[in-house]
KEMAR-197507 format. One record per residue (C-alpha): z, y, x. Coordinates in Angstrom, 1 decimal, always signed. Layout:
// residues N
+--------+--------+--------+
!     zz !     yy !     xx !
+--------+--------+--------+
!      Z !      Y !      X !
...
+--------+--------+--------+
***
This chain:
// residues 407
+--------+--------+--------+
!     zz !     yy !     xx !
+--------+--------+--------+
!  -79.4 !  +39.7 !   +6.4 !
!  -76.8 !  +36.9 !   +5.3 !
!  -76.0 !  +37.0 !   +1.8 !
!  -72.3 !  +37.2 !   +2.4 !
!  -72.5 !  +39.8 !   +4.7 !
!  -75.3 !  +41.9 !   +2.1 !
!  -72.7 !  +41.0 !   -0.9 !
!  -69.8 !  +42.5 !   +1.2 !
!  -71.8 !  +45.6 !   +1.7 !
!  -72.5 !  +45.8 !   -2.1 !
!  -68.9 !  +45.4 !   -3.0 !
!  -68.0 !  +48.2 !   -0.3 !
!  -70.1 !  +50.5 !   -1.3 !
!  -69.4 !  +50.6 !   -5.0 !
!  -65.7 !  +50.6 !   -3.8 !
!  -66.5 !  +53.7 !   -2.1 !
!  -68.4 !  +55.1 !   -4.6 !
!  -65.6 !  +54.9 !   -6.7 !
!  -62.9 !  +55.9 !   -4.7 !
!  -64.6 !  +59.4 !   -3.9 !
!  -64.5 !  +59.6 !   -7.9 !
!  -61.0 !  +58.4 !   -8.2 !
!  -59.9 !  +61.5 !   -5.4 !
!  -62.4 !  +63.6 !   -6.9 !
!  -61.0 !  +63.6 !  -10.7 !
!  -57.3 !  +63.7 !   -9.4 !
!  -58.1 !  +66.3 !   -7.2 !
!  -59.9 !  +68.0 !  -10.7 !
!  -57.1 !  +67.3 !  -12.6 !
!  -54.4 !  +69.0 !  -10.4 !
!  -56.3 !  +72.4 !   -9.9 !
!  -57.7 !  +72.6 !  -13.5 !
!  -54.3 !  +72.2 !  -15.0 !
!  -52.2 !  +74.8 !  -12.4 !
!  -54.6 !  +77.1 !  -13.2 !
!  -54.0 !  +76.4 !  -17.0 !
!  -50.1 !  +77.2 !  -16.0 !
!  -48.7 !  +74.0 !  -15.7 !
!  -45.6 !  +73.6 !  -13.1 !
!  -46.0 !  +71.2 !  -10.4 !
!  -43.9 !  +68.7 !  -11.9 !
!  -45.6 !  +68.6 !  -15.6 !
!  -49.3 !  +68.2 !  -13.2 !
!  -47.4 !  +65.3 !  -11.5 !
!  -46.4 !  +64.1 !  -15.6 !
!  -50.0 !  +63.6 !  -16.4 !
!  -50.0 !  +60.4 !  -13.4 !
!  -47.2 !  +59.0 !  -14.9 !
!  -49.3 !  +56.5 !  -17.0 !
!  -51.9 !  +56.7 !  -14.3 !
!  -49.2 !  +54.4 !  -12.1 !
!  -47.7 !  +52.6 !  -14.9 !
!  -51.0 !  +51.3 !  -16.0 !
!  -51.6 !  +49.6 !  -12.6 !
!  -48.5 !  +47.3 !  -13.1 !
!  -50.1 !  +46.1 !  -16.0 !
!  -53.6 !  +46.2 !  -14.7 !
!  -52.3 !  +44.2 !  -11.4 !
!  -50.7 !  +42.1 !  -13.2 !
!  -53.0 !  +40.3 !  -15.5 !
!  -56.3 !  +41.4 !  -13.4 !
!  -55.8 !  +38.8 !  -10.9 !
!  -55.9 !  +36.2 !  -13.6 !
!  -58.2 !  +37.8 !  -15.3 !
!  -60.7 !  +37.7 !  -12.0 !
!  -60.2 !  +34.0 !  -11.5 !
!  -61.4 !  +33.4 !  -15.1 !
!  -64.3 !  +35.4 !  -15.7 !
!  -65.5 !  +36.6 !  -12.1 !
!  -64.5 !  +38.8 !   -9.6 !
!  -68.1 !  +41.0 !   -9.7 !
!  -67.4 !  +41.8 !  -13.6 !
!  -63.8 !  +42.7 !  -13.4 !
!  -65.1 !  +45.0 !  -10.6 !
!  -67.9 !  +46.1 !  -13.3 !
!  -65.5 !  +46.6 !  -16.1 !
!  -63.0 !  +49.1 !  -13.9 !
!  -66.3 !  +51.4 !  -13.0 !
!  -67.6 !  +51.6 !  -16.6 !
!  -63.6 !  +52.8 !  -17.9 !
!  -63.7 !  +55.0 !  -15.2 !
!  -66.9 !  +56.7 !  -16.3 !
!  -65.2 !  +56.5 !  -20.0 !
!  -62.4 !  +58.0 !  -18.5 !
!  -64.5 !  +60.9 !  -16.8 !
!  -66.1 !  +61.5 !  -19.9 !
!  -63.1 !  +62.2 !  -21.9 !
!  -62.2 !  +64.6 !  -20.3 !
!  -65.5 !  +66.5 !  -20.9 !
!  -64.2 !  +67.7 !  -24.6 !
!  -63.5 !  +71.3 !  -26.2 !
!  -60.5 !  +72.6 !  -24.1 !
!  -58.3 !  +72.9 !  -27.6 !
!  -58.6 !  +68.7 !  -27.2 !
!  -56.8 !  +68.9 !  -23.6 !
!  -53.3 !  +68.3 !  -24.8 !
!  -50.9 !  +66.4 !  -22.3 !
!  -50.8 !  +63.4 !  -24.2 !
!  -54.9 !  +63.3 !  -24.3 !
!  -54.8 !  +63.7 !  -20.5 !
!  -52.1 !  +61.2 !  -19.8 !
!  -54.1 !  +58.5 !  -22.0 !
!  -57.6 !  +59.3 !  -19.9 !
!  -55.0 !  +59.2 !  -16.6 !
!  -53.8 !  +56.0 !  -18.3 !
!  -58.1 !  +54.6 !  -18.5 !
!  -58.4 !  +55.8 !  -14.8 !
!  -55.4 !  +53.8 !  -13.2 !
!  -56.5 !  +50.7 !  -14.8 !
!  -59.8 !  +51.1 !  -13.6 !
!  -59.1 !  +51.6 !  -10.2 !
!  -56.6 !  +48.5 !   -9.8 !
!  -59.2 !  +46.8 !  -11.8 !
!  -61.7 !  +47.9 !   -8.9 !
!  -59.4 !  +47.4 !   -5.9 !
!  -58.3 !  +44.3 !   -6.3 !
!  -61.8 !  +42.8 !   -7.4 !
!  -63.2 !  +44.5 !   -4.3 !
!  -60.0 !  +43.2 !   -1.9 !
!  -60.5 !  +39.8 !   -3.2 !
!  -63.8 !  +39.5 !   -2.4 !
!  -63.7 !  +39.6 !   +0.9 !
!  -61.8 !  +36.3 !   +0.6 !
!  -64.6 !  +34.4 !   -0.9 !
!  -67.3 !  +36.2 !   +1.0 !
!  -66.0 !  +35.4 !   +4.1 !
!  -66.9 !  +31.5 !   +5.5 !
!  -64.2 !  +28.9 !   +5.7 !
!  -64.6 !  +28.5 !   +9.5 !
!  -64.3 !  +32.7 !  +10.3 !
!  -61.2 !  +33.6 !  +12.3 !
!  -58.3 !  +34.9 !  +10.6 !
!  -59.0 !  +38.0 !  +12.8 !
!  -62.5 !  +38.6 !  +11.7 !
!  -61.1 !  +38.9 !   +7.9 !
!  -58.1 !  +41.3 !   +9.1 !
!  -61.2 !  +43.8 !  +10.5 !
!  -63.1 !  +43.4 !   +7.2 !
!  -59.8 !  +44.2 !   +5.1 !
!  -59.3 !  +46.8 !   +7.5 !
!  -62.3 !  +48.4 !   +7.3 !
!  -62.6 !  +48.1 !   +3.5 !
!  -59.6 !  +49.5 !   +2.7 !
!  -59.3 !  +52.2 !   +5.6 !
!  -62.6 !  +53.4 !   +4.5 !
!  -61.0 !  +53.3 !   +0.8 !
!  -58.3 !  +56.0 !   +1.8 !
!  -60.6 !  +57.9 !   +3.6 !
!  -63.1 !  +58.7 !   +0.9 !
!  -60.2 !  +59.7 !   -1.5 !
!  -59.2 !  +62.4 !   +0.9 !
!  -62.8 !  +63.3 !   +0.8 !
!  -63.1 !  +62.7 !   -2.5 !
!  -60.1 !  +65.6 !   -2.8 !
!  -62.6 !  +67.7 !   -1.3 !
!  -65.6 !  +66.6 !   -3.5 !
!  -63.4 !  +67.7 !   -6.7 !
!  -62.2 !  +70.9 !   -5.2 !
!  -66.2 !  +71.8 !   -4.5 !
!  -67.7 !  +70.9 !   -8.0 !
!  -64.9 !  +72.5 !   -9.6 !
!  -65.7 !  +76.2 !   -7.8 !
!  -69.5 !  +75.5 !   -8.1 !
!  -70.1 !  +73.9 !  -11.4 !
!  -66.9 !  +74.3 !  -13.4 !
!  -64.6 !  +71.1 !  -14.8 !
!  -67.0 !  +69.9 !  -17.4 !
!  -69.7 !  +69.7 !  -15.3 !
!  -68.6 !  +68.3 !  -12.0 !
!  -66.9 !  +65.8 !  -14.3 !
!  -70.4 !  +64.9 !  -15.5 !
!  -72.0 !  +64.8 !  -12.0 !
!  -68.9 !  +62.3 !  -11.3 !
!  -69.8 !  +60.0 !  -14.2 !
!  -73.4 !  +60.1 !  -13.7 !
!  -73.3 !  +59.5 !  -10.1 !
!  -70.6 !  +56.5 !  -10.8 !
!  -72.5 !  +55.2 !  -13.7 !
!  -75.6 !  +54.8 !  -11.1 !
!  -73.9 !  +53.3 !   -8.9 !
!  -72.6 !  +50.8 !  -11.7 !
!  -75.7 !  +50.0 !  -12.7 !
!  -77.8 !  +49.2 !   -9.4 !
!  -74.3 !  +46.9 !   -8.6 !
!  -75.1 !  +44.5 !  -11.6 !
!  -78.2 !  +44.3 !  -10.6 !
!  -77.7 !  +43.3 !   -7.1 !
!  -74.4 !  +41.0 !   -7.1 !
!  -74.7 !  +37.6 !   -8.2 !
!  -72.9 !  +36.9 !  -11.3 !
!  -69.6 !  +34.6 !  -11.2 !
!  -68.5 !  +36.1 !   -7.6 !
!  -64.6 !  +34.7 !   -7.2 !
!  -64.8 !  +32.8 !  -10.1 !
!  -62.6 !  +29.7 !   -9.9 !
!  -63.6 !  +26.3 !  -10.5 !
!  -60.4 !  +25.9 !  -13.1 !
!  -59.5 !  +28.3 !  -15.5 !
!  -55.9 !  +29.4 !  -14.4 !
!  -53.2 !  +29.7 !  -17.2 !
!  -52.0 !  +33.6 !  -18.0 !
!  -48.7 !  +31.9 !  -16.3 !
!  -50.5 !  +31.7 !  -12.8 !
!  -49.9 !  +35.7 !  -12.5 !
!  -46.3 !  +35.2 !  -11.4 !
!  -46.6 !  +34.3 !   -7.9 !
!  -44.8 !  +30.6 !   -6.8 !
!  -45.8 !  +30.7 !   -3.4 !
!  -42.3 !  +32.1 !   -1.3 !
!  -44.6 !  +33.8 !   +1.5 !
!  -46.4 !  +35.7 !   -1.5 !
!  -43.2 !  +36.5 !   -3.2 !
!  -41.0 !  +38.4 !   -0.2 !
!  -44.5 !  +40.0 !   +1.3 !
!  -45.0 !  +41.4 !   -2.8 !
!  -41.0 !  +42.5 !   -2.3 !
!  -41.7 !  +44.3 !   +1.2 !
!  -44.7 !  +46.1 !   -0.4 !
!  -42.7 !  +47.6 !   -3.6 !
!  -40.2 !  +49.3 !   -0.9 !
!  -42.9 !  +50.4 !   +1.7 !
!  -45.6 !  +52.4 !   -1.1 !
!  -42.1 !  +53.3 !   -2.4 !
!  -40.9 !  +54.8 !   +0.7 !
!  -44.3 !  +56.9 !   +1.1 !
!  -44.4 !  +57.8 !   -2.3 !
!  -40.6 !  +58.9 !   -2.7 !
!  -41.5 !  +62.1 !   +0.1 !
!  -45.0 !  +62.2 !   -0.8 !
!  -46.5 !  +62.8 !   -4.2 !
!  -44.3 !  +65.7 !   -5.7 !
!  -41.6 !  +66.5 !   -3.2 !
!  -44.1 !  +67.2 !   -0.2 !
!  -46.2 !  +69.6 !   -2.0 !
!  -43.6 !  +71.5 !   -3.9 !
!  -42.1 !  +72.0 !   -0.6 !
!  -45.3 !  +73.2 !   +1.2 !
!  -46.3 !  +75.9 !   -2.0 !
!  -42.7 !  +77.2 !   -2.0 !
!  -40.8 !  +76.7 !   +1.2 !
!  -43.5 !  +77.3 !   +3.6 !
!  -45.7 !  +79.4 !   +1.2 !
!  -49.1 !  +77.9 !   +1.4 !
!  -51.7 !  +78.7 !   -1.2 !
!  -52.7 !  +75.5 !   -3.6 !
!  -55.6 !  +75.1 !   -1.8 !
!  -54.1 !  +74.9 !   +1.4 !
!  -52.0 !  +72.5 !   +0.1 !
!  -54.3 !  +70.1 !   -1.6 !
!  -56.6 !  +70.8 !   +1.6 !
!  -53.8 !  +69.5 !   +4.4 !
!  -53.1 !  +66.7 !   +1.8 !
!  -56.4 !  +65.6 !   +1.8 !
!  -57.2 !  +65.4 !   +5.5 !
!  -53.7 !  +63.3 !   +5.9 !
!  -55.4 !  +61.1 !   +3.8 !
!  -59.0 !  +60.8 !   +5.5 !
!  -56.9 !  +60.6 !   +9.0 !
!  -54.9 !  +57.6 !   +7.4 !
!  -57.6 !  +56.1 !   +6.2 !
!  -59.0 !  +56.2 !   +9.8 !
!  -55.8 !  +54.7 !  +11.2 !
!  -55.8 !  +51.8 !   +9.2 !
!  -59.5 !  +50.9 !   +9.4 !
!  -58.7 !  +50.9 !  +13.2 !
!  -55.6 !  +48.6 !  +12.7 !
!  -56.8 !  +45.5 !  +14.2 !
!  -57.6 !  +47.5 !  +17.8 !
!  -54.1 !  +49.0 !  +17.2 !
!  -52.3 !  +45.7 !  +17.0 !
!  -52.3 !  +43.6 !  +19.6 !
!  -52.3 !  +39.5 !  +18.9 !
!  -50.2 !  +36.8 !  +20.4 !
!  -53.1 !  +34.1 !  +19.4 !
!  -56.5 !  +34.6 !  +20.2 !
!  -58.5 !  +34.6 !  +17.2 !
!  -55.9 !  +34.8 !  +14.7 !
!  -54.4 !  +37.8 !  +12.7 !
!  -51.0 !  +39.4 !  +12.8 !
!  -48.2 !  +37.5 !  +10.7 !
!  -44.7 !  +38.2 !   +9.3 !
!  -43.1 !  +39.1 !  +12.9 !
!  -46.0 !  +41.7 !  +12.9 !
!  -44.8 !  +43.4 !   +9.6 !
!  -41.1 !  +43.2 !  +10.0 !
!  -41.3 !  +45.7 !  +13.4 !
!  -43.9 !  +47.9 !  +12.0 !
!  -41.6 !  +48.7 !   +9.1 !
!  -38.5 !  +49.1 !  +11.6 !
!  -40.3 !  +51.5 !  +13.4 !
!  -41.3 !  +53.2 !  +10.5 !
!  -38.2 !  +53.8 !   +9.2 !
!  -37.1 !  +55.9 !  +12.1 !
!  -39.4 !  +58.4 !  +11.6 !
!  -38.4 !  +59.9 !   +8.1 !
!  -34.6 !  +60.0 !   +8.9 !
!  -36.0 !  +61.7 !  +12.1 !
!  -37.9 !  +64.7 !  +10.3 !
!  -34.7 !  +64.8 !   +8.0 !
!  -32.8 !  +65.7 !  +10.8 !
!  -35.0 !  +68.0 !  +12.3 !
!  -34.8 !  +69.8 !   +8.6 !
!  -31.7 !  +69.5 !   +8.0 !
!  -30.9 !  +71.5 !  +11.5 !
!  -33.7 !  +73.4 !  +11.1 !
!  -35.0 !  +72.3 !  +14.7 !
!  -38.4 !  +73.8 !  +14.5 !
!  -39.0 !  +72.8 !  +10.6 !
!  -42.7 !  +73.3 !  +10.5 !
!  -43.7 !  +71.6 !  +13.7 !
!  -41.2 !  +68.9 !  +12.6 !
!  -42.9 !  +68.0 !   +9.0 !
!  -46.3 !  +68.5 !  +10.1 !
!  -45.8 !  +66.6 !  +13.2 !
!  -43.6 !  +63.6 !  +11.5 !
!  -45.9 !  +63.9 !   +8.7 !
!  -48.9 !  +62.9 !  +11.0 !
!  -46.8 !  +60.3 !  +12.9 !
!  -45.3 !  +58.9 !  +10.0 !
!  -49.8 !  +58.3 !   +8.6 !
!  -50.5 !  +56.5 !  +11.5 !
!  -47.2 !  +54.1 !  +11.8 !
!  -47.7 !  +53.9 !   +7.5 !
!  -51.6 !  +52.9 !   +7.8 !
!  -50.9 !  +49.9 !  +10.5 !
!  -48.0 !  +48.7 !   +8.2 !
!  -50.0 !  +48.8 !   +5.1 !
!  -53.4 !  +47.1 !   +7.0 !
!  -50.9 !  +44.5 !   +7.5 !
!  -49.8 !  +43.9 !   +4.4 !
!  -53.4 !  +43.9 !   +3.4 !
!  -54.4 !  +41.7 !   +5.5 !
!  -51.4 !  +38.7 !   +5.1 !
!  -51.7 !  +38.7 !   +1.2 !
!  -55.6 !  +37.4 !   +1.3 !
!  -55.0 !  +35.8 !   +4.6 !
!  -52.4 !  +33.5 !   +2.8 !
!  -54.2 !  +33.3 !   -0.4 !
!  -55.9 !  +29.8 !   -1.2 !
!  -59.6 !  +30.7 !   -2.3 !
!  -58.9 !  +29.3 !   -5.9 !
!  -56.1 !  +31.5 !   -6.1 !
!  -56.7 !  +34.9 !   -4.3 !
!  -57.5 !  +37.1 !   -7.3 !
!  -54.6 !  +35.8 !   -8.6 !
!  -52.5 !  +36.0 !   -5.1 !
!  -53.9 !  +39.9 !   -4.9 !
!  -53.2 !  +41.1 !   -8.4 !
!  -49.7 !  +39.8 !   -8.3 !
!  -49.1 !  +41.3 !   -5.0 !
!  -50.5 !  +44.9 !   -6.2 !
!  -48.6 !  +44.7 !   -9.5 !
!  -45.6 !  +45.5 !   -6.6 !
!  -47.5 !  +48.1 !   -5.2 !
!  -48.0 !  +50.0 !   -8.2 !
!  -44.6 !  +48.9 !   -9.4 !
!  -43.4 !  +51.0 !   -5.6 !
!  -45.7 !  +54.1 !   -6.4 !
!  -44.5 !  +54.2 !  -10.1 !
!  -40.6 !  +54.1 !   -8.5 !
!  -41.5 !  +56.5 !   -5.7 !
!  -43.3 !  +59.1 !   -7.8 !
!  -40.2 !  +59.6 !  -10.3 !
!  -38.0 !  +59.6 !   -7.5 !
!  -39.8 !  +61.9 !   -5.7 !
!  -39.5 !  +64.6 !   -8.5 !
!  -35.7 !  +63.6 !   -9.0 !
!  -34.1 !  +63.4 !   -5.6 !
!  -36.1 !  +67.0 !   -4.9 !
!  -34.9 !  +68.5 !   -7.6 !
!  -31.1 !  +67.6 !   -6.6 !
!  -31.2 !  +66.7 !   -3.1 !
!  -34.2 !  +68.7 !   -1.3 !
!  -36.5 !  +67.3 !   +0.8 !
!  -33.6 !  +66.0 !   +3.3 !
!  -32.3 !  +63.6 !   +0.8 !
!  -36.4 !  +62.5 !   -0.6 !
!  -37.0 !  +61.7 !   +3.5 !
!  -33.5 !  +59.9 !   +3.8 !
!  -34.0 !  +57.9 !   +1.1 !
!  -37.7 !  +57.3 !   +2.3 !
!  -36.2 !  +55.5 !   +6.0 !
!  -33.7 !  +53.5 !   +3.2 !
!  -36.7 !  +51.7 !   +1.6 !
!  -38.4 !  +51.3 !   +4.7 !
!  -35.9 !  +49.5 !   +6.2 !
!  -35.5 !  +47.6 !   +3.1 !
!  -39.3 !  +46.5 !   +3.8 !
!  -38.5 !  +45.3 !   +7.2 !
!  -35.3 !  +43.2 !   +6.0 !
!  -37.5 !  +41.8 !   +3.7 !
!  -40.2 !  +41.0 !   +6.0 !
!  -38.0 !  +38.6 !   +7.9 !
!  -38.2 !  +35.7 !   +5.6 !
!  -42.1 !  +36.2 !   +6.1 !
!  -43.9 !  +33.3 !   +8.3 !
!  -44.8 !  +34.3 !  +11.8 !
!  -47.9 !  +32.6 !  +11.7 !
!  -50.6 !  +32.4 !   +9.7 !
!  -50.5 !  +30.0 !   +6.9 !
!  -52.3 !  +29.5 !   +3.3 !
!  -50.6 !  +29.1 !   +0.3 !
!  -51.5 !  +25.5 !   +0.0 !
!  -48.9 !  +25.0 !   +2.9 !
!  -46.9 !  +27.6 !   +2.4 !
!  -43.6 !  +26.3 !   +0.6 !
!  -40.6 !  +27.7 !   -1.5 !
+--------+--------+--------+
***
């Protein structure tokens, strides 16, 4: 088997690995603490440093990468996450908000720690000479399979939690992670992504125009998911249409798997005008305008209550699969236009946004329902959408790398 090819399946499948942990202990986390009697909103709380963290963690991760290695970044994000799984097996007395928030806080960084080392790699795995379209099915396919396994990984929590109770399936999650940890170092060479220079802490703030508005259009479209999605959507389902948690948490989770699908299948789903080459800016700017229709659709349909459950499920499942192609875009163009030397840095930078859109979209998300409803968390869902396509016309239309890509 070609080394590149065996290092890309080492790096996928301690990305799995971890993701089904990262779904697993959220998953935990949720159904521990509502059956403690926490209200939806306080659960959703105990994120709140969970997604702050990743702006951080984004941030200097990239540079962080370039200087010490992609493979021990990767490394350093499992071992907190087996820290952080372990905290969380104390006395019950110890579980105070603030304690959780602080292990929440452990998790996010390691899982931006662990996505963007594992996203990067592909870069510097992949040979010079492959097609841009060969790397936009191997992001594809990393990071489809990524939201996959968290949906699974929903389930995974909910099981270990009926069978073995919290402490323990927390256990099994850190044993099974710290495994996995351990056969990784063994196998991956050491100094994977490393760069040849040692970048300054000032190469985190992206010069590169192309990086900067596709970083932009990212913030609004994770924003616009998020803003609908993470405490509005479920309120809504437990209270409005009456579903049991577990219902809930189960419909959740298989949106999730079924997005992850989607966007491993993105590159069958977009068609190319170059043979051999990947989507580019024109791609993402009409993804995102046709995204933005669907929200303000389901809005209406609530709004004059025109079959309301059919409508949310429905637009729920159509908005997944328009979402997952936009975001396997995005995926794709940041490392596509990301010098070797620089990806880790490239990736980081761009992911800092991200988190920076799903911190936004999750505080929204609790505000606007609380004051608007669900109509107003959709409408203003479509608003950052379209914000995302505006911004993604000042993206190239082809595909280009940073070192020709100009300001």
């Amino acid at each position: 088997m070609d080394n590149n090819l065996r290092n890309y399946l080492i790096v996928t499948g301690g990305y799995w690995a971890f993701t089904i942990t990262d779904g697993a202990i959220r998953m935990l986390v949720v159904l521990f603490f509502h059956q403690l009697g926490y209200s939806p909103f306080e659960v959703a709380m105990l994120f709140l440093f969970y997604e702050f963290f990743g702006i951080v963690t984004n941030l200097v991760g990239g540079w962080l990468g370039a200087r010490i290695g992609l493979n021990l970044t990767m490394h350093i994000g499992m071992g907190l996450q087996v820290f952080a799984l372990a905290m969380l097996m104390v006395p019950e007395a110890w579980l105070t908000v603030a304690y959780v928030m602080l292990a929440q806080a452990l998790s996010g960084i390691a899982k931006d720690l662990n996505k963007m080392s594992a996203k990067a790699s592909v870069k510097t795995l992949l040979p010079e000479q492959d097609s841009d379209s060969r790397l936009f099915k191997w992001i594809a396919v990393l990071t489809g399979s990524k939201n996959a396994l968290k949906g699974a990984g929903f389930f995974v929590g909910a099981v270990l939690l009926q069978a073995l109770g919290f402490k323990a399936a927390l256990g099994v999650l850190a044993g099974s992670l710290l495994l996995v940890l351990l056969v990784s170092i063994v196998l991956l060479p050491a100094g994977l992504g490393k760069s040849a220079e040692k970048p300054g802490f000032a190469s985190v703030f992206s010069k590169t125009a192309a990086i900067n508005w596709l970083s932009a259009a990212r913030f609004f479209l994770f924003g616009s998911r998020d803003v609908w999605f993470v405490v509005a959507l479920p309120v809504y389902l437990y209270s409005v249409f009456q579903w049991s948690f577990m219902q809930v948490g189960g419909f959740l989770a298989l949106w999730i798997i079924g997005y992850g699908i989607v966007q491993a299948s993105a590159p069958r789903l977009v068609r190319h005008s170059h043979h051999g080459s990947g989507p580019g800016g024109g791609t993402a700017m009409l993804w995102a305008f046709i995204l933005s229709f669907i929200p303000a659709l389901i809005a209406a349909a609530l709004y004059f209550d025109v079959q309301p459950h059919v409508a949310l499920i429905a637009g729920l499942f159509i908005f997944g699969v328009v979402f997952a192609i936009n975001s396997a875009v995005h995926s794709y163009l940041i490392v596509a236009w990301s010098d070797r030397d620089k990806v880790s840095q490239n990736v980081g930078f761009y992911y800092m946004a991200n988190a920076a859109g799903r911190l936004t979209g999750t505080v929204l998300s609790g505000w606007i329902y609380q004051n608007q409803g669900l109509v107003g968390c959709l409408l203003w869902s479509s608003a950052f959408v379209l914000a995302a396509s505006l911004l993604s016309l000042y993206l190239p239309s082809q595909i280009y790398h940073t070192s020709t890509v100009k300001n």
